[in-house]
N, C-alpha and C positions, 0 to 999 in steps of 0.2 A: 196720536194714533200711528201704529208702525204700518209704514206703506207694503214693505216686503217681511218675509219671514227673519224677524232674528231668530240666529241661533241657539240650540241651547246647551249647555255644560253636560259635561259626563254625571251621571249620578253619584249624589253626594258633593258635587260644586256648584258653584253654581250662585245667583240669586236668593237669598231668603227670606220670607217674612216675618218680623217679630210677631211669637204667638197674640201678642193683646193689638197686634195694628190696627187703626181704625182706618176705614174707606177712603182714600184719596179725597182731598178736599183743593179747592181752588185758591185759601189763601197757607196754604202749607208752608212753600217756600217764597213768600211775598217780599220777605227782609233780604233775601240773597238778592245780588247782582245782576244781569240781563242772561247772562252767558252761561252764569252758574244754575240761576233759576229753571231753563232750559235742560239741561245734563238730569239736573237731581229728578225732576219732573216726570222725564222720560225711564231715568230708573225705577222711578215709584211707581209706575205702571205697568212695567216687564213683567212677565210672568212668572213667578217661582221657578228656579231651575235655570232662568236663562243666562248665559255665558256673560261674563264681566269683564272681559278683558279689553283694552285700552284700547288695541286694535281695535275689536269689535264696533266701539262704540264709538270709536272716530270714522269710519266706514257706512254707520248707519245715522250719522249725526251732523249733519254741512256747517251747523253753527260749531262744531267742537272743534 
């Protein structure tokens, strides 16, 4: 859960979802790493639209 607002991209950047995605599931990223598992997790949950950038996501992310 994002404690504070992320940001989001200008229209037209941004986060995307592939048209066929299915719903977040718990063993999605199981085979990744502790660190990586964490990052990818956290992107799979953002919002459509929201800002990707490195910065961003080290700012909102204490394990990154």
């Amino acid at each position: 859960m994002i404690s504070h607002a992320y940001p989001m991209a200008k229209p037209g950047y941004g986060k995307r979802n592939a048209p066929d995605q299915r719903p977040p599931a718990r063993e999605d990223f199981a085979l990744l790493p502790a660190r990586e598992r964490y990052v990818a997790g956290f992107i799979d949950r953002l919002p459509q639209g929201a800002a990707m950038s490195v910065k961003q996501l080290a700012k909102h992310l204490p394990l990154y």
